[in-house]
C-alpha positions in Angstrom: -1.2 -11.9 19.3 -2.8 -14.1 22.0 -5.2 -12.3 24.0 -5.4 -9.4 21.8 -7.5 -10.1 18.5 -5.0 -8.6 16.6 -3.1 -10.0 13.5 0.8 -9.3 13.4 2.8 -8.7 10.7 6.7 -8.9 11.2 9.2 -6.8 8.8 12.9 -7.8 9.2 15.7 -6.0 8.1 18.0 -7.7 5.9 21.5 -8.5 7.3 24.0 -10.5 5.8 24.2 -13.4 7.7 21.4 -12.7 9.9 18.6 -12.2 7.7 19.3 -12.8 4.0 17.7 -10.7 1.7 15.1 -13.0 -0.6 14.2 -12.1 -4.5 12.0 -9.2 -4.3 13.4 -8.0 -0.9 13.4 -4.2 -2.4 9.8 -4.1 -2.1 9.6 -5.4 1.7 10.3 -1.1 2.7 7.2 -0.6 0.5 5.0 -3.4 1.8 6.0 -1.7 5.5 5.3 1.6 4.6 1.7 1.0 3.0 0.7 -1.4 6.3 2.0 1.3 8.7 -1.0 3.8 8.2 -3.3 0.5 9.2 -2.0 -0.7 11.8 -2.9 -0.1 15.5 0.1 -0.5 16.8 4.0 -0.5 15.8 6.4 -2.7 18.1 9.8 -1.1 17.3 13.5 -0.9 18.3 13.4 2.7 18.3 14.9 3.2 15.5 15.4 6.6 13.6 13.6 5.5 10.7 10.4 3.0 12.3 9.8 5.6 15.2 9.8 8.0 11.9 7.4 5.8 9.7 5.3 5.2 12.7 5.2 8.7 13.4 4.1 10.0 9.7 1.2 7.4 9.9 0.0 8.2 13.6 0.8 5.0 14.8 1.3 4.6 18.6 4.5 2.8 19.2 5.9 -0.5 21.8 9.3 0.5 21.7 12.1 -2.0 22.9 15.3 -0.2 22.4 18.3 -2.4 21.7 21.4 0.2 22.0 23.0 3.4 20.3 20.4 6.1 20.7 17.3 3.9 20.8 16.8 4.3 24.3 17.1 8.5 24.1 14.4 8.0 21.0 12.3 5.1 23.6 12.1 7.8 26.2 11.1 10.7 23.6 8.3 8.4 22.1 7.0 8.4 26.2 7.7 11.7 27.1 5.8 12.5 24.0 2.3 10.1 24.6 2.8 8.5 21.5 4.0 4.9 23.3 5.1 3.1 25.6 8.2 1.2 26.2 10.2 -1.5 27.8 13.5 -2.9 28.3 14.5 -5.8 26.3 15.4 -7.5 30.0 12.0 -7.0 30.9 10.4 -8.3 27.9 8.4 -11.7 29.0 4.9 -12.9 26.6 2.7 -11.1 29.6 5.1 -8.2 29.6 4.4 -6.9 26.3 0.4 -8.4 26.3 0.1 -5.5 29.0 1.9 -2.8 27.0 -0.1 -3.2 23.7 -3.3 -3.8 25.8 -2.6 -0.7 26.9 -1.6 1.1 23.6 -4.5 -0.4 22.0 -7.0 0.2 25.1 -6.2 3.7 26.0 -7.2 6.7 23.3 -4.5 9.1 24.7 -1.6 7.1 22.8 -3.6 7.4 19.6 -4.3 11.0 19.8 -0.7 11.8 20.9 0.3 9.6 17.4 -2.3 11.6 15.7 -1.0 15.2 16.9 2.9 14.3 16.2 1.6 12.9 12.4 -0.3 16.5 11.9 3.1 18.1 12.9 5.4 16.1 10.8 3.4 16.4 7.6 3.1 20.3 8.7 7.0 20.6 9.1 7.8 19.9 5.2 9.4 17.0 5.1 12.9 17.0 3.2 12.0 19.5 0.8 11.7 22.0 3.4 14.3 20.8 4.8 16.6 21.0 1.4 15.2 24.6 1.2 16.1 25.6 4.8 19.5 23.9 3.9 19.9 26.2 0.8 18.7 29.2 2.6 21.1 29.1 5.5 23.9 28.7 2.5 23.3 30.8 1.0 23.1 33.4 3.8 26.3 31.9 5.3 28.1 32.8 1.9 31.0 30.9 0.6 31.9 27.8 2.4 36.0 27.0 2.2 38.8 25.6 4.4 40.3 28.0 6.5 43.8 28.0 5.7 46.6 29.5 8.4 48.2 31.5 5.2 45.0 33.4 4.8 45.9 35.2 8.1 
Protein backbone atom coordinates (compact mmCIF):
# COMPACT_ATOMS: atom_id res chain seq x y z
CA UNK A 1 0.00 0.00 0.00
CA UNK A 2 1.12 3.51 -0.91
CA UNK A 3 2.65 5.22 1.86
CA UNK A 4 3.03 2.36 3.96
CA UNK A 5 5.98 -0.09 2.76
CA UNK A 6 3.87 -2.81 3.10
CA UNK A 7 3.07 -5.61 0.54
CA UNK A 8 -0.66 -6.74 0.33
CA UNK A 9 -1.89 -9.87 -0.36
CA UNK A 10 -5.75 -10.14 -1.17
CA UNK A 11 -7.80 -13.58 -0.42
CA UNK A 12 -11.29 -13.62 -2.03
CA UNK A 13 -13.91 -15.86 -1.26
CA UNK A 14 -15.24 -17.83 -4.03
CA UNK A 15 -18.94 -17.05 -5.08
CA UNK A 16 -20.67 -18.21 -7.91
CA UNK A 17 -20.88 -15.57 -10.08
CA UNK A 18 -18.92 -13.19 -8.22
CA UNK A 19 -15.76 -14.80 -7.80
CA UNK A 20 -15.33 -18.11 -9.56
CA UNK A 21 -13.52 -20.64 -7.91
CA UNK A 22 -10.09 -21.46 -10.23
CA UNK A 23 -8.34 -25.11 -10.30
CA UNK A 24 -6.63 -25.40 -7.09
CA UNK A 25 -9.00 -23.02 -5.25
CA UNK A 26 -9.22 -25.62 -2.11
CA UNK A 27 -5.83 -24.65 -1.24
CA UNK A 28 -6.46 -20.69 -1.27
CA UNK A 29 -7.95 -21.29 2.89
CA UNK A 30 -4.46 -22.89 3.40
CA UNK A 31 -2.36 -20.25 1.64
CA UNK A 32 -4.53 -17.63 4.02
CA UNK A 33 -4.08 -19.43 6.99
CA UNK A 34 -0.12 -19.95 6.72
CA UNK A 35 0.25 -15.88 5.63
CA UNK A 36 -2.01 -14.82 8.66
CA UNK A 37 0.67 -15.50 11.42
CA UNK A 38 3.00 -13.01 9.17
CA UNK A 39 1.22 -10.55 8.51
CA UNK A 40 1.06 -7.08 10.35
CA UNK A 41 -2.11 -6.43 9.64
CA UNK A 42 -5.56 -8.17 8.57
CA UNK A 43 -8.14 -5.75 6.69
CA UNK A 44 -11.41 -7.75 7.19
CA UNK A 45 -15.25 -7.74 6.88
CA UNK A 46 -15.66 -8.90 10.24
CA UNK A 47 -16.42 -11.91 9.55
CA UNK A 48 -16.82 -14.89 12.07
CA UNK A 49 -14.17 -16.79 10.70
CA UNK A 50 -11.22 -13.89 9.42
CA UNK A 51 -11.81 -11.89 12.81
CA UNK A 52 -11.21 -15.72 14.12
CA UNK A 53 -8.00 -16.50 11.92
CA UNK A 54 -6.76 -13.10 12.67
CA UNK A 55 -7.29 -13.66 16.24
CA UNK A 56 -5.40 -17.26 16.55
CA UNK A 57 -2.37 -15.62 14.84
CA UNK A 58 -2.35 -12.22 16.87
CA UNK A 59 -2.96 -10.19 14.08
CA UNK A 60 -4.42 -6.70 14.64
CA UNK A 61 -7.44 -6.19 12.48
CA UNK A 62 -8.98 -3.06 9.88
CA UNK A 63 -12.36 -4.13 10.06
CA UNK A 64 -15.01 -2.84 7.45
CA UNK A 65 -18.11 -4.57 8.29
CA UNK A 66 -20.52 -5.09 5.44
CA UNK A 67 -23.95 -6.30 7.32
CA UNK A 68 -25.40 -9.27 9.44
CA UNK A 69 -23.38 -9.25 12.57
CA UNK A 70 -20.23 -7.80 11.28
CA UNK A 71 -20.74 -4.61 12.75
CA UNK A 72 -21.51 -6.22 16.56
CA UNK A 73 -18.03 -8.33 15.78
CA UNK A 74 -16.38 -4.59 14.27
CA UNK A 75 -17.22 -3.06 17.58
CA UNK A 76 -15.92 -6.14 19.78
CA UNK A 77 -12.60 -6.19 17.77
CA UNK A 78 -12.40 -2.16 19.23
CA UNK A 79 -13.78 -2.60 22.40
CA UNK A 80 -11.23 -5.23 22.66
CA UNK A 81 -7.77 -3.17 21.29
CA UNK A 82 -7.16 -5.61 18.89
CA UNK A 83 -8.25 -3.01 15.70
CA UNK A 84 -9.76 -0.56 14.45
CA UNK A 85 -12.58 -0.06 12.21
CA UNK A 86 -14.59 1.94 9.77
CA UNK A 87 -17.62 2.14 7.81
CA UNK A 88 -17.68 1.03 4.32
CA UNK A 89 -19.25 4.80 3.66
CA UNK A 90 -16.34 6.24 5.07
CA UNK A 91 -13.90 4.23 3.41
CA UNK A 92 -11.74 6.79 0.89
CA UNK A 93 -7.61 5.68 -0.13
CA UNK A 94 -6.59 8.30 2.83
CA UNK A 95 -9.24 6.91 5.13
CA UNK A 96 -7.83 3.57 5.48
CA UNK A 97 -3.87 4.90 4.99
CA UNK A 98 -4.67 6.45 8.52
CA UNK A 99 -6.24 3.38 10.06
CA UNK A 100 -3.39 0.88 9.12
CA UNK A 101 -0.83 3.69 9.85
CA UNK A 102 -2.23 3.54 12.96
CA UNK A 103 -2.55 -0.34 13.50
CA UNK A 104 0.85 -0.70 12.21
CA UNK A 105 2.38 2.54 14.26
CA UNK A 106 0.89 2.01 17.63
CA UNK A 107 2.14 -1.25 19.78
CA UNK A 108 -1.10 -1.35 21.90
CA UNK A 109 -3.15 -3.07 18.79
CA UNK A 110 -0.38 -5.67 18.62
CA UNK A 111 -0.28 -6.47 22.21
CA UNK A 112 -4.14 -6.56 22.45
CA UNK A 113 -3.82 -9.23 19.27
CA UNK A 114 -1.19 -10.88 21.13
CA UNK A 115 -3.22 -11.24 24.62
CA UNK A 116 -6.66 -12.48 22.72
CA UNK A 117 -4.19 -15.15 20.61
CA UNK A 118 -2.75 -16.47 24.17
CA UNK A 119 -6.42 -16.72 25.26
CA UNK A 120 -7.87 -18.51 22.31
CA UNK A 121 -5.07 -21.17 22.14
CA UNK A 122 -5.65 -21.35 26.12
CA UNK A 123 -9.52 -21.92 25.69
CA UNK A 124 -9.16 -25.45 23.76
CA UNK A 125 -10.21 -24.90 20.63
CA UNK A 126 -13.09 -27.42 19.34
CA UNK A 127 -11.90 -30.22 21.18
CA UNK A 128 -12.64 -28.57 24.38
CA UNK A 129 -15.38 -27.47 23.11
CA UNK A 130 -16.69 -31.12 21.83
CA UNK A 131 -15.78 -32.18 25.37
CA UNK A 132 -17.72 -29.45 27.15
CA UNK A 133 -20.45 -30.38 24.62
CA UNK A 134 -20.33 -34.12 25.75
CA UNK A 135 -20.10 -33.14 29.38
CA UNK A 136 -23.18 -31.03 29.59
CA UNK A 137 -24.94 -34.20 27.72
CA UNK A 138 -24.30 -36.19 29.35
CA UNK A 139 -25.23 -34.42 32.64
CA UNK A 140 -28.47 -33.20 31.04
CA UNK A 141 -29.36 -36.96 30.49
CA UNK A 142 -31.58 -38.16 27.78
CA UNK A 143 -32.47 -35.65 25.13
CA UNK A 144 -36.20 -36.46 23.51
CA UNK A 145 -39.28 -34.62 22.18
CA UNK A 146 -41.56 -33.72 24.77
CA UNK A 147 -44.68 -35.23 23.75
CA UNK A 148 -48.29 -33.81 25.39
CA UNK A 149 -49.25 -37.73 25.92
CA UNK A 150 -46.35 -38.08 28.30
CA UNK A 151 -48.31 -35.89 30.72
Amino acid sequence: MRGLGIGIVLSLACVAGAFPCAAGADDTLSLQTSVTPRAALFATHGGMHSVNEATYAGVPMLVVPQGADQPMVARRVVELGAGLSIRTEDVTEDSVRALARRLLDEPRFRTAAATLRTAQHEAGGYQRAADELEHYLRAAGPVGLHHEADT
